[in-house]
C-alpha positions, 0 to 999 in steps of 0.5 A: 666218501672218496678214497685217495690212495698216496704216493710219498715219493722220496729219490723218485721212488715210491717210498712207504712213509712212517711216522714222519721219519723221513731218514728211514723211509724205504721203497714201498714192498707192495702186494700189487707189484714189485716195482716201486716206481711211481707210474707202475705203482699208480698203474697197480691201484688203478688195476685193482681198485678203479682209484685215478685220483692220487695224493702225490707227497713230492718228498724231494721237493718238500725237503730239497725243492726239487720238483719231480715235474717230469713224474708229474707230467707221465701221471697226467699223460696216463689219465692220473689226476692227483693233488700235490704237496711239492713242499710250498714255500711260496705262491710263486713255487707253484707258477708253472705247475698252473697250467697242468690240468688235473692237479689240484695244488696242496699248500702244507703248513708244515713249508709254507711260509705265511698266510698271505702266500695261501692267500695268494694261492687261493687267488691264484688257482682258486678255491677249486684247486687249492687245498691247505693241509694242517700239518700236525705231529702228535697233535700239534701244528707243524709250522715253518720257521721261516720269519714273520710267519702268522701260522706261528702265533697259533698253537692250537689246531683250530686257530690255524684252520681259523687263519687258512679259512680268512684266505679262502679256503674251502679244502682242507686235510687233516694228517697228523704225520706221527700217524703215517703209515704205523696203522694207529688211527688218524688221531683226528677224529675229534678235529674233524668232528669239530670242524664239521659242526662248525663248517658244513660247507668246508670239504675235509680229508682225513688220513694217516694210520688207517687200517681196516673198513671199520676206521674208514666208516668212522672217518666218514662218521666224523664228517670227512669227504675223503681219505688219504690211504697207502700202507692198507691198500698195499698190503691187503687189509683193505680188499677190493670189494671194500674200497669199491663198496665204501667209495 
């Protein structure tokens, strides 16, 4: 199982996220470094657990459409490769991102603004590079508001992923944001379970909420290739020899 470590970057800093409350969201306190810079924070998780692929939350894309692309480019210039949420609205947000080697591009549901543009995406990058996450908030999908949206006729989680699958699809994350960062579990587990029964060949990523090796085995058990992990890894509920050991 991979381990994918986050960085929510909010006014270019690296911010610890919790619950989805984006208003409150302070720069990430860390036992690895003191700084909160994004290039020292991926340095740190480097140092101490042999980890180089990130999952880069880009917050002030996401909420203003201010891509940070010279951050994008320093990860990549320092042997970082990492997928990336820059808040999607459309395919054609992510046009001059294609030509960076080494990210794989994230479209949420929570931006995006239909399934045709996912399909576009895929199109685009190719089902290697694109991954769709399923927004959710407390169990329900979290969907843009924007007009004549498809995502918005399906209120039940399994009926997304159903419209993201008919784009061509083969990633995909499953993160309840009210989970984020308050070490309650991802509350997807029974999601994931079901989706893996039914799409042996679908590749899923968990996360949100873990804190300890014992809900890392059970996100494995349930059938996810990967997990999104911040808040453990910072301060220290999960060591080196277990991170090394479980991925």
């Amino acid at each position: 199982m991979k381990i994918i470590p986050v960085l929510d970057i909010l006014n270019q800093t690296v911010v610890r996220g919790v619950a989805g409350q984006r208003e409150a969201y302070q720069p990430v306190q860390s036992n690895l470094t003191r700084s909160s810079q994004p290039l020292d924070i991926a340095r740190a998780i480097r140092d101490e657990f042999d980890l180089t692929e990130f999952y880069v939350a880009d917050l002030d894309a996401i909420l203003q459409q201010k891509q940070n692309r010279e951050l994008y480019n320093s990860l990549l210039k320092d042997g970082f490769t990492f997928l990336l949420d820059c808040g999607l609205r459309t395919a054609d947000d992510a046009a001059e991102l294609q030509t960076l080697a080494g990210v794989t591009i994230v479209a949420g549901l929570e931006t995006l603004k239909s399934p045709e543009e996912l399909g576009r995406l895929v199109s685009q990058w190719g089902t290697g590079r694109t991954i769709f996450s399923l927004d959710l908030k407390q169990g329900k999908p979290l969907v843009s508001t924007a007009s004549e949206n498809g995502f918005a006729m399906s209120t039940k989680p399994l009926e997304v992923v159903e419209l993201s699958l008919a784009q061509g699809v083969q990633q995909l994350i499953l993160l309840d944001l009210a989970r984020v960062g308050t070490g309650q579990g991802t509350g997807t587990e029974e999601l994931c379970s079901m989706l893996r029964s039914q799409h042996q060949d679908l590749t899923l990523i968990t996360g949100g909420g873990i804190r300890n090796a014992e809900e890392l085995r059970a996100q494995s058990e349930c059938g996810a290739d990967g997990v999104l992990i911040a808040s453990a890894l910072h301060d220290g509920r999960l060591g080196r020899d277990t991170v090394l050991s479980l991925s």
